[in-house]
Each structure stands twice: as structure tokens, then as C-alpha cells.
C-alpha positions as CSV (number, residue, x, y, z in Angstrom):
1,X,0.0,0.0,0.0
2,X,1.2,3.3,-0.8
3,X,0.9,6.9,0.1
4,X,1.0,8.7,-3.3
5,X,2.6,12.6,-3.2
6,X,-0.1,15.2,-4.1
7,X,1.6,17.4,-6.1
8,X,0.1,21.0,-6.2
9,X,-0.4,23.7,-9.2
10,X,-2.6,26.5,-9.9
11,X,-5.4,24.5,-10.9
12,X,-6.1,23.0,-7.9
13,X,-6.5,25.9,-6.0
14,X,-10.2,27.4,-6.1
15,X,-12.9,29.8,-4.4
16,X,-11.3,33.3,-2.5
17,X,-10.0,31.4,0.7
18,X,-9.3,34.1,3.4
19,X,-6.0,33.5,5.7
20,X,-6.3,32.4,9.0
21,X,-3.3,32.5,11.4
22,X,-0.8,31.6,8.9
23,X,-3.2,29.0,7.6
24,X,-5.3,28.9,4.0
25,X,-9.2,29.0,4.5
26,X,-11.4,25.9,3.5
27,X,-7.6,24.0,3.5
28,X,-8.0,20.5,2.9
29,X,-4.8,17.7,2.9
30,X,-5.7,14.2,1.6
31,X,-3.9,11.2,2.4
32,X,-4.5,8.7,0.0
33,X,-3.8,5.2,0.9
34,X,-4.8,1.5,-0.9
35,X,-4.5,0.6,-4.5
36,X,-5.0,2.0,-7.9
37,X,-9.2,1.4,-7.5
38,X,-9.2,3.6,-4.2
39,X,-6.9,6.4,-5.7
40,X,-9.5,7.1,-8.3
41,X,-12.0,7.8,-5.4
42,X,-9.3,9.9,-3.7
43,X,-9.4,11.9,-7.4
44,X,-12.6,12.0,-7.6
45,X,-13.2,13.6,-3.8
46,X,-10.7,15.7,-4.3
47,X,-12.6,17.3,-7.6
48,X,-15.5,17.4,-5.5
49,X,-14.0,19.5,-3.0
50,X,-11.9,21.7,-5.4
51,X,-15.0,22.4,-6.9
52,X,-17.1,23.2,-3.7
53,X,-14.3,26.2,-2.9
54,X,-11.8,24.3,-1.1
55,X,-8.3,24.7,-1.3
56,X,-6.0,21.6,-2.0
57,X,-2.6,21.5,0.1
58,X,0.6,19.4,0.1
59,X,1.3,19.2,3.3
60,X,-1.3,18.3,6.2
61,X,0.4,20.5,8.6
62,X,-1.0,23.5,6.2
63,X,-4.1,22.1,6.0
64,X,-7.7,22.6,8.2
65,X,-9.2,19.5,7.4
66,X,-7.3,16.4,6.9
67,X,-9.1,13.6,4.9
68,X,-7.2,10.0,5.0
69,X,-9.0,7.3,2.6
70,X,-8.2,3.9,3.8
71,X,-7.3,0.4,3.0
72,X,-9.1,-2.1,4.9
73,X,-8.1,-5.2,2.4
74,X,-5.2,-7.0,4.5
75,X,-4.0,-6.8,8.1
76,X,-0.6,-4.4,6.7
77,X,-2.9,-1.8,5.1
78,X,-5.3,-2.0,8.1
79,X,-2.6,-1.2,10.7
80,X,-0.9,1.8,8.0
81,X,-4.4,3.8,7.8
82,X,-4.8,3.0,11.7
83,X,-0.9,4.7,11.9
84,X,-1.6,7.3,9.2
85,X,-5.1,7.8,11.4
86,X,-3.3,8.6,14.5
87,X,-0.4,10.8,12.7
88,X,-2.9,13.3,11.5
89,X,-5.1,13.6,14.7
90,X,-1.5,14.8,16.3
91,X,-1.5,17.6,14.1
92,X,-5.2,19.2,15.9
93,X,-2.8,19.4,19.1
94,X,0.6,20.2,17.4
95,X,-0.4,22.4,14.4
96,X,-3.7,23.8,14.6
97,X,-6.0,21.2,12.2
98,X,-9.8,21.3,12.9
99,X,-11.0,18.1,11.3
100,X,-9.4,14.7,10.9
101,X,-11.9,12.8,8.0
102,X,-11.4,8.7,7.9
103,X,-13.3,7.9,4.6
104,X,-12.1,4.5,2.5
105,X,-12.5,1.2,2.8
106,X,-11.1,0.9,6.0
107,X,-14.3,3.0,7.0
108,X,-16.5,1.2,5.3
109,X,-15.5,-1.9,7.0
110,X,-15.4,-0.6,10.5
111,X,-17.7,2.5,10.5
112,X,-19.4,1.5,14.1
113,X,-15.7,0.3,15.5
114,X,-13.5,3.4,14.4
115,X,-16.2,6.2,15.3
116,X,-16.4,4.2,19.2
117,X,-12.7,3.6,19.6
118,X,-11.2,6.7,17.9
119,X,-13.7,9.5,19.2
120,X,-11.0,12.3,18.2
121,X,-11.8,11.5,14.5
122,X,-14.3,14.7,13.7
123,X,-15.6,12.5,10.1
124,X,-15.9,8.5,9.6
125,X,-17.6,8.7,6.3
126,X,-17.6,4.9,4.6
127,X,-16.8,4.8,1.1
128,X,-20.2,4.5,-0.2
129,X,-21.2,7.8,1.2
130,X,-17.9,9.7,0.2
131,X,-20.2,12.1,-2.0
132,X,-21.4,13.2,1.7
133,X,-17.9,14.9,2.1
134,X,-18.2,18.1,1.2
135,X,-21.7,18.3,3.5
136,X,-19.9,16.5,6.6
137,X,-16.6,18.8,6.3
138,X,-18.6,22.1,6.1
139,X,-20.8,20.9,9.0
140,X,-17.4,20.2,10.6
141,X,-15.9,23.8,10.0
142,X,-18.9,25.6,10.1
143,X,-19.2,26.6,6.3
144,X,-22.6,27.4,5.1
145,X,-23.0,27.6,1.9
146,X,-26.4,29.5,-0.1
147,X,-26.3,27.2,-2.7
148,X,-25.7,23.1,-3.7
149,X,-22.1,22.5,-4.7
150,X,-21.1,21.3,-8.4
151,X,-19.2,17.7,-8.8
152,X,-15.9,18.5,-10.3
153,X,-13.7,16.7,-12.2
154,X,-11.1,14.6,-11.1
155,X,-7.9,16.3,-9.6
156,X,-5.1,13.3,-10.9
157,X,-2.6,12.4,-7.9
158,X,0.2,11.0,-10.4
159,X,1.6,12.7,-13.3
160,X,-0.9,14.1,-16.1
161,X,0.0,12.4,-18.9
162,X,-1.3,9.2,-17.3
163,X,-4.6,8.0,-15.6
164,X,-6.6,5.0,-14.1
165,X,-9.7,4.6,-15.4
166,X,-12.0,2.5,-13.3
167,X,-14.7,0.6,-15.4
168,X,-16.4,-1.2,-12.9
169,X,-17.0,-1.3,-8.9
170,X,-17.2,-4.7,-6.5
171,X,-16.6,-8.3,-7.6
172,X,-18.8,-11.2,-7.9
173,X,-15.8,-13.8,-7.3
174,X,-16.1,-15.4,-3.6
175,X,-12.3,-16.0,-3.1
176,X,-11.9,-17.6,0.1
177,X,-9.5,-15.4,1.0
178,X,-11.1,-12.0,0.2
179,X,-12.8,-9.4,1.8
180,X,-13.8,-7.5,-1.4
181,X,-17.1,-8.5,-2.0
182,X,-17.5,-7.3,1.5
183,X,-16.4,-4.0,1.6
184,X,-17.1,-2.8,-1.8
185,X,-20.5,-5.3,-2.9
186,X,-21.4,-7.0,-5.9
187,X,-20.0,-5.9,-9.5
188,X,-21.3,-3.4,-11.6
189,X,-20.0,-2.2,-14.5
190,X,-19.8,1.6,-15.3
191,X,-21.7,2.3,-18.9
192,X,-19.9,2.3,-22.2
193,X,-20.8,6.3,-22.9
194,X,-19.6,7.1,-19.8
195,X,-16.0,5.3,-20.0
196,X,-15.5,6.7,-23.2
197,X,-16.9,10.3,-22.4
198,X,-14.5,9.9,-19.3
199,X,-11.3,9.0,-21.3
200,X,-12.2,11.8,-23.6
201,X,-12.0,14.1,-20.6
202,X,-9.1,12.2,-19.8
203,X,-7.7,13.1,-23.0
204,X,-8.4,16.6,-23.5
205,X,-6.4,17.3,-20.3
206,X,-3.8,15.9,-22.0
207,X,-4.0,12.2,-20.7
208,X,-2.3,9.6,-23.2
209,X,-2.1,6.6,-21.4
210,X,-5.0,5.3,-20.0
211,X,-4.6,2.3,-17.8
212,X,-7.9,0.1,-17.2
213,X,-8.5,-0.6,-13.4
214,X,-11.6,-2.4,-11.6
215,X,-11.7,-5.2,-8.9
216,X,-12.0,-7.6,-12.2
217,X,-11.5,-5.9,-15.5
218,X,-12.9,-9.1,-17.4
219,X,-16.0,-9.4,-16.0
220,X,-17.0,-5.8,-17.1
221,X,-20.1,-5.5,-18.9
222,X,-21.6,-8.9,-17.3
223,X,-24.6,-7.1,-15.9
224,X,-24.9,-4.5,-19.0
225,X,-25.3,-6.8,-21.6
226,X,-25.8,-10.8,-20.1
227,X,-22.1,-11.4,-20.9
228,X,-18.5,-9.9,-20.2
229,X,-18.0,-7.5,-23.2
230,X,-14.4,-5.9,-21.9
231,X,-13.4,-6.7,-25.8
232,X,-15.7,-4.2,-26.6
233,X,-15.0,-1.4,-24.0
234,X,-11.1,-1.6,-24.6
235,X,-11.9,-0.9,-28.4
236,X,-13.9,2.0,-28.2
237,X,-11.9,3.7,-25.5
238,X,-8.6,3.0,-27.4
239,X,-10.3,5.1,-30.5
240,X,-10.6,8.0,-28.0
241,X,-8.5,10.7,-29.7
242,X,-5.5,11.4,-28.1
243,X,-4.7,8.3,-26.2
244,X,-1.8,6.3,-27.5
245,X,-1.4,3.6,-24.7
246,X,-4.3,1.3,-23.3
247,X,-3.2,-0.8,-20.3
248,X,-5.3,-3.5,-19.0
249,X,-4.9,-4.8,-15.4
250,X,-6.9,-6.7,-12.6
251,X,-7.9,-9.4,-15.0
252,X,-9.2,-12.5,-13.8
253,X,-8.1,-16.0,-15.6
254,X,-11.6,-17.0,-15.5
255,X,-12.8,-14.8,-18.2
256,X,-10.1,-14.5,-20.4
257,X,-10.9,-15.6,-23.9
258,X,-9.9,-15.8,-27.4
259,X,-11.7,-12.7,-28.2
260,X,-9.7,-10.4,-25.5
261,X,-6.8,-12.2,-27.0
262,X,-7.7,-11.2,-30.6
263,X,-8.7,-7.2,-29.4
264,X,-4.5,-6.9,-27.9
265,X,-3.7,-8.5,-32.0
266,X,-5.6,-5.9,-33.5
267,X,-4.7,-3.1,-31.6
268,X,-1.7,-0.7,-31.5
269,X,-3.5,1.3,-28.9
270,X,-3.8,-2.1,-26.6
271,X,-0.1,-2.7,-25.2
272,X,0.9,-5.9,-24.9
273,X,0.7,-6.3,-21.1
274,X,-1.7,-8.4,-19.3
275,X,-1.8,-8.6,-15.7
276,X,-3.4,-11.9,-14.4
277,X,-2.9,-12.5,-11.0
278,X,-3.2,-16.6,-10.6
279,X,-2.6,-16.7,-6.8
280,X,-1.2,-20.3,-6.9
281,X,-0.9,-22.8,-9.3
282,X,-1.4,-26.1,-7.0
283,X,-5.5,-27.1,-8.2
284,X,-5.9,-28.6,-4.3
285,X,-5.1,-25.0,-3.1
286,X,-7.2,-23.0,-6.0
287,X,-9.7,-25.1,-5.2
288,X,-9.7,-24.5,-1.8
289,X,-9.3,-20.9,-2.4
290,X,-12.9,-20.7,-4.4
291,X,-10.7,-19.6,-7.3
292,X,-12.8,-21.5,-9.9
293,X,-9.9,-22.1,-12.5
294,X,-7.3,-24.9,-12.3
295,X,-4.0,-24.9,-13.9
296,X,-4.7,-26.5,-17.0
297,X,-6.6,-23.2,-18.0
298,X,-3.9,-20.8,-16.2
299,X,-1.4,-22.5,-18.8
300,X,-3.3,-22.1,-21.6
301,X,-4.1,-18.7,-21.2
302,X,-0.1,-18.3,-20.8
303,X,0.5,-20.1,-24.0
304,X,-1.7,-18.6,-26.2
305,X,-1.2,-15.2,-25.1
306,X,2.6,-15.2,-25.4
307,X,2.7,-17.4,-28.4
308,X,-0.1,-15.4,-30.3
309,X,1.3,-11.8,-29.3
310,X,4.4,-10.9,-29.9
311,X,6.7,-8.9,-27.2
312,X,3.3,-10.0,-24.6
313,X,4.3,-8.9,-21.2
314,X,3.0,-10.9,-18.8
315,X,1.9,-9.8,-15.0
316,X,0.7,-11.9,-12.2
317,X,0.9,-11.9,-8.0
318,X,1.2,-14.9,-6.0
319,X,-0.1,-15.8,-2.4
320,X,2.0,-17.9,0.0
321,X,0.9,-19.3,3.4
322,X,-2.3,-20.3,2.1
323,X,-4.4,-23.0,3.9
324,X,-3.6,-26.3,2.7
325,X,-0.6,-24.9,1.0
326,X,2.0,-27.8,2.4
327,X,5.6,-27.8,1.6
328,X,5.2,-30.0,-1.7
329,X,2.3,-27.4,-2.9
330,X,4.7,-24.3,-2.2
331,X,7.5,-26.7,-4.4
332,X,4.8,-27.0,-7.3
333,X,4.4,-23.0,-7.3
334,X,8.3,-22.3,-7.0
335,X,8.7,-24.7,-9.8
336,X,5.5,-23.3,-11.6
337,X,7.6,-19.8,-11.5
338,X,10.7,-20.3,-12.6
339,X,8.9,-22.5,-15.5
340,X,6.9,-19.6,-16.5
341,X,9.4,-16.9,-16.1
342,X,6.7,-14.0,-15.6
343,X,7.9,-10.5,-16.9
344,X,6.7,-9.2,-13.6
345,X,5.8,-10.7,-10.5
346,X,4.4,-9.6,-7.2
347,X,3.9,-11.8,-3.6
348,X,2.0,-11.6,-0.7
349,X,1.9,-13.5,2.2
350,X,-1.5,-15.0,3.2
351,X,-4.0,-12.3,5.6
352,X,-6.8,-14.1,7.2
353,X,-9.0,-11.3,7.3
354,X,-12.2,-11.5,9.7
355,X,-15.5,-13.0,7.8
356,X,-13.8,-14.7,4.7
357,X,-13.7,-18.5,4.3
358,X,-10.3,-18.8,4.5
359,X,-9.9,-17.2,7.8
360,X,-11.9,-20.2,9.6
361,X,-10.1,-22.9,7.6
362,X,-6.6,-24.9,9.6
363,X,-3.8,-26.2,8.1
364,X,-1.9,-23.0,7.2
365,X,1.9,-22.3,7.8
366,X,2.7,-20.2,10.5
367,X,3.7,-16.8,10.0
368,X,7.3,-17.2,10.0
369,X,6.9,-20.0,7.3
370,X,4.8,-17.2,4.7
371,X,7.7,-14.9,5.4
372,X,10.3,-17.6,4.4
373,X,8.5,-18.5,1.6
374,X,7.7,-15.3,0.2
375,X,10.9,-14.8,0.2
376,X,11.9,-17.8,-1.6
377,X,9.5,-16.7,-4.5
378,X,10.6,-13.7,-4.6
379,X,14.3,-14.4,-5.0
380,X,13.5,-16.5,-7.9
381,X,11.3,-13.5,-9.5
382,X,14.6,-11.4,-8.9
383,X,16.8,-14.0,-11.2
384,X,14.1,-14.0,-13.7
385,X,13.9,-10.6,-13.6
386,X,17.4,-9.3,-14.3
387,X,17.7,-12.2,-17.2
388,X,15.1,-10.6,-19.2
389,X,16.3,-6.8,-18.5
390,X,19.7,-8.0,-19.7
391,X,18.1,-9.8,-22.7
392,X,16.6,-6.4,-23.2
393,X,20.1,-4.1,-23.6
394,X,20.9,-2.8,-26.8
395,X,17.4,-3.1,-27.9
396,X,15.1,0.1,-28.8
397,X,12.0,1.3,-27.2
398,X,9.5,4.3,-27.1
399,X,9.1,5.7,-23.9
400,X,7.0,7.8,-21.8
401,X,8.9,10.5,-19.3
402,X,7.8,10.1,-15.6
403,X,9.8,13.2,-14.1
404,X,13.1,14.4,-14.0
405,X,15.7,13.6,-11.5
406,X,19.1,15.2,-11.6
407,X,20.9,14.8,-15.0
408,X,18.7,12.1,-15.9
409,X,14.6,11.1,-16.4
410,X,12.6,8.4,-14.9
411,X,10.5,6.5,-18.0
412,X,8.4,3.6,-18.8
413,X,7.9,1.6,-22.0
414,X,4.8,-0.4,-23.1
415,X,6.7,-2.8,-20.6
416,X,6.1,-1.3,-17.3
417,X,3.1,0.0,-16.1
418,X,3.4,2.7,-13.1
419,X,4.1,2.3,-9.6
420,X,4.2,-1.2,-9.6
421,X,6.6,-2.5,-12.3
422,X,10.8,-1.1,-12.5
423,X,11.8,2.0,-14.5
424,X,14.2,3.0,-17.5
425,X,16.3,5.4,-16.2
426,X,17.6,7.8,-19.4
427,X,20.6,9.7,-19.2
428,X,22.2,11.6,-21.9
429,X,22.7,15.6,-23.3
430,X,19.1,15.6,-24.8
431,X,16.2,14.7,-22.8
432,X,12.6,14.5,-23.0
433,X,10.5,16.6,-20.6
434,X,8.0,15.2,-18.6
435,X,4.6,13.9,-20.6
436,X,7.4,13.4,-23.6
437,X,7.1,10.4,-26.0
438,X,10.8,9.7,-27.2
439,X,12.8,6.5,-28.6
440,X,15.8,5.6,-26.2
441,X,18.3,2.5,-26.5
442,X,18.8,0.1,-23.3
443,X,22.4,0.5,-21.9
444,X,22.7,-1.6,-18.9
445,X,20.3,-3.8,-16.9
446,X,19.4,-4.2,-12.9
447,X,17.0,-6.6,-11.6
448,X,13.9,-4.7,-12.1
449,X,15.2,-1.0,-13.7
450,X,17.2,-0.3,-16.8
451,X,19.7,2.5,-18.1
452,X,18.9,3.7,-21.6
453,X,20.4,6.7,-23.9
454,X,17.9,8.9,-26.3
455,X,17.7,7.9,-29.5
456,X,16.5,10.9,-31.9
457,X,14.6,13.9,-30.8
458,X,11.5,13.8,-28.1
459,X,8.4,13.3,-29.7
460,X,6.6,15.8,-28.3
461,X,2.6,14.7,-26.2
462,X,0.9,14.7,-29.5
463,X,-0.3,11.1,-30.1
């Protein structure tokens, strides 16, 4: 889980805030913590507040109101919003902040729980009621306002060249393990018009890689049209205009098929990348895991993917510590691994998280054993990985510039997607600013980042 930096500018600054003792009026800091599906609610507050006359800050020790959306999914991320919680209700005694806000999904797990144990919190506001915010921060602050406040567009929390778009909300998967269906309810998929009027927002703020986000991409359009349709979504959004990169993530093996395979062939717009996280591989653990598919399928998916399209970049996260995952069944999945050779490759060690299946079942390893074997799986990832960077050097790629950084720029390729994957590091007398397409030429490989040298002139944001 990860705390992303809010980077200010003049457009995030609205209304006629008066000063207050050093302090901006209507000053509001948000923390966003949790994954790539909860930043877009983050985004999407934050244009609701922007848009309601409040002012956006950096740093919460600026700010009157301090909103912190949660992660409830795992133990970790429940015990860094519960930190992050207590951090910012510090700053009422240290620097003068009038309202601490706990909104997210840690909220809307433990609503009752937070507001009785942590009475210094001013707002616990679950995320299905986050469009309540601006209502319960003015009641908090004692802003009255003569008329409704307008719904604003999203204020982006990473670079603007780049954005999640989130195409549909809950799952409809009963993992054993997961909370999800919980916390955030059954699926439902966002309309058609209203992805593709979103990406054409998207673009005309000068977005031009869009990367596709929900609980389960693939089962998008399930409860629009009797079937998943994501074929169809991901071509009408990547004839938006503007946007030169697609992304697809979250997918689910279960609903991959040949026509998803045959929309990435067709496409230029559609990267190759496809994350697919598997979980495991053994079928006695899938199965006990609710996880519907076995291995034979996981395979072929893997097959026909990387033998149908070329340079396909391949994505998947692993759980260790499982119930009924025994030393021969953690053997089958290290094995499985350094078999498959995924281009990327995240683990986690099993959370048995209150009111999920797995949490009641025995026969799991002990903590220590997880953290071993975590461990283990990840070393192997780390081999595979710095064989296929150095498979990689000399080779050409167009890039996308992240940010500068001394006398060189951070990039990614149609290879990495952001924030979770490595970097290509670019160094040389001529380089592309920020939001810049260019060509570089891979100089040295690491175990997850590369060093490249331009290639040719930037290419300018134009698509």
C-alpha cells in the first residue's frame, strides 16, 4: 500500500480562501492510501471539494481539514491507515487542524468500530457515502454555503499524462480469502458512454495513457449486456483521440478468452501487457481458495497469449501461506515460477482477514513460514527478472517521461506499467520533458530497472 505525493499547481486551487493565522481558509490535505481502485476515489473527492471552494494542500500541517482514505483489504494496510489515522489527529494538538476525515475502505469496513474507539476523528464517512464529504466537512468547519455544490472533475494524484480509469465497482468472485465483496458489494459495470466520455475528458487534459482498473476488469459488462464484453470497451476507448497507450490490469483468468486475445492482435492502442494475478498454481489450493480455474486453464491462457502476441508482457501476483498450501504445494508453485518466467511478478503473504472462508479454515503455515516463503518466490522473481532486463540491452523502445531527476529522467515503456513495475532510467545531453514520447536505447540492466540513452529527438505529447 502506498501513500502517493499530491503534487500541487494553480489549478487545484479554487474559491477566494481568506487567511487564517498563517493558515489557508477551507484548507483540505488528503492522504490517499490502498491501490490504484481507491486512488481514483481519492481523485474523484478531491474534484469534489476543489469544486465546492476548497483549497487543495501538500502538506497536512498547512491544511484545516485532513481527509485519509483507507485500506481495509489486508492486516498491513489496516494497521498503515490505523498509523496514518493517528499521525494526522496529532497535528489538531501540534499544528492547529480542525477536522481529521477517515473515509475509504477501512471505513466502510469498520464504521461503528472506528467512530467508538477513535472519538477524536471529527468524520468517519464509509466509502459509499464519500459524496457526503463536502456536506460533513462544512458541517465540521462551520461553512454554510447558499447554494448546492457542483461535482468536479477529477484532480489526478500521479503525473498528467497518465490515468486510471476505473470501469467497474465490486466483484462477484467469492475468493476464500477475500474481503472485497465485502467491503465494496457486488460488480457493476460503469456504462460504455460514460468510460468513453470519461477518457475523452481524460484526454483533453492531455492524458495519453490510459490504464484500465476495476476489482475484475474481465467481467466488465456482465450485468450490461448478459455477458463480459471488456473486448468491446477496450476498443472504443482506445479510439478516444489522443490516447496512445491502453493498459489492461486486474484481469481474472476465469474470463479471459480468445476474443480479449484477438482485441491486444488488433490493436496498436492495446499494449501488450496483461496482468493476471493466478494466486497459486497447485489445483488442491485453488480449489480451496474458491478460485474457480485450475491450472490447466492458467497454462493455456499463458501459452496462447505469449505465443499469439508478440513482445506480450505478462503480470501476475502470487499468495504464499495459504491454507492447505504444504511444503510440496509451495515446491509445485516455485517450480511453476521459474517454469513460466513472468515478466513481472508480485507476492504476498497470506492475511486471514475477519469473515472470509479462509480465515476459519486450519492447516496453514505459520507466519514465520509465509515470510520464508515469500521470500523464496521472490528471489526467484529477482533471477528471472534481471535475465530478461539483460536480454533487453541494446534493444530500442518508445518511452513515456515520468519526471526528471538530476541529470537524468525516470521512463516507462509499453513494458512497465506505473508504480508497480521497474523503470528506465535515461541519461544523456538531450532529454525529453515530462509527458514526452521519445525513442531511447537500453544500456545496462538491474534486476527490475534499466539504463537507456535517447535515441532521436522527443516526440513531443501529441499522439
Amino acid at each position: 500500500m502506498k501513500k502517493i505525493p499530491f503534487q500541487l499547481d494553480a489549478t487545484h486551487a479554487t474559491g477566494n480562501p481568506k487567511t487564517r493565522k498563517g493558515r489557508t481558509g477551507r484548507s483540505i490535505a488528503m492522504i490517499p492510501l490502498g491501490c490504484a481502485k481507491a486512488q481514483v476515489d481519492a481523485e474523484q473527492m478531491l474534484g469534489a471539494l476543489a469544486s465546492a471552494g476548497y483549497r487543495i494542500v501538500h502538506n497536512p500541517k498547512r491544511a484545516e481539514a485532513v481527509v485519509i482514505n483507507t485500506c481495509g483489504f489486508i492486516q498491513a494496510a489496516k494497521e498503515e491507515s490505523l498509523q496514518t489515522i493517528f499521525e494526522s489527529l496529532k497535528l489538531k494538538k501540534t499544528h492547529g487542524v480542525r477536522t481529521v476525515a477517515i473515509t475509504g475502505c477501512l471505513a466502510e469496513r469498520y464504521a461503528a468500530e472506528l467512530t467508538k474507539e477513535i472519538p477524536e476523528a471529527d468524520i468517519v464517512l464509509p466509502w459509499s457515502q464519500e459524496n457526503e464529504l463536502v456536506h460533513r466537512l462544512d458541517a465540521s468547519l462551520g461553512i454554510h454555503r447558499g447554494e448546492e455544490p457542483q461535482c468536479g472533475e477529477r484532480i489526478l494524484l500521479n503525473p498528467g499524462h497518465w490515468a486510471y480509469l476505473r470501469i467497474s465497482e465490486g466483484c462477484n468472485h467469492m475468493c476464500a480469502f477475500c474481503s472485497i465483496p465485502a467491503i465494496r458489494g457486488r460488480h457493476v459495470s460503469v456504462p460504455l458512454a460514460d468510460l468513453v466520455a470519461e477518457t475523452e475528458r481524460l484526454a483533453a487534459r492531455g492524458v495519453r495513457e490510459v490504464n484500465v482498473v476495476a476489482q475484475d476488469t474481465t467481467l466488465w459488462g456482465i450485468d450490461l449486456y448478459g455477458k463480459p464484453s471488456l473486448p468491446l470497451l477496450l476498443k472504443s476507448i482506445a479510439k478516444v483521440p489522443g490516447i496512445r497507450w491502453v493498459r489492461l490490469l486486474y484481469t481474472h483468468p476465469a474470463h479471459i478468452t480468445d476474443e480479449l486475445a484477438r482485441a491486444f492482435s488488433e490493436s496498436e492502442v492495446l499494449v501488450p501487457y496483461l496482468d493476471m494475478p493466478i494466486q497459486h498454481i497447485n489445483n488442491v489450493v485453488l480449489k480451496r481458495m474458491n478460485r474457480i480455474v485450475g491450472r490447466a486453464q492458467i497454462e493455456r491462457i499463458i501459452h496462447e497469449f505469449r505465443t499469439k502476441i508478440p513482445h506480450m508482457v505478462l503480470r501476475t501476483t502470487v499468495i504464499v501461506g495459504l491454507p492447505y498450501e504444504t511444503d510440496r504445494r509451495f515446491r509445485e508453485l516455485v517450480d511453476f515460477v521459474e517454469e513460466t518466467k513472468f515478466d513481472r511478478l508480485g507476492c504476498f503473504v497470506f492475511s486471514p482477514e475477519e469473515g472470509t472462508e479462509a480465515a476459519r479454515m486450519r492447516n496453514r503455515a505459520p507466519q514465520s513460514v509465509a515470510a520464508e516463503r515469500q521470500a523464496i518466490i521472490m528471489e526467484a522473481q529477482r533471477a528471472i527478472s534481471r535475465n530478461m532486463n539483460k536480454a533487453r540491452v541494446g534493444k530500442e523502445y518508445e518511452v513515456l517521461t515520468e519526471r526528471r531527476t538530476g541529470n537524468s529522467v525516470i521512463a516507462r515503456s509499453y513494458a512497465e506499467a506505473p508504480e508497480v513495475d521497474g523503470v528506465i532510467r535515461v541519461r544523456g545531453s538531450r532529454l525529453p520533458a515530462p509527458g514526452e514520447w521519445s525513442r531511447v536505447r537500453i544500456t545496462k540492466a538491474f534486476d527490475y530497472d534499466l539504463l537507456a540513452a535517447p535515441v532521436g529527438a522527443p516526440s513531443g505529447m501529441s499522439g
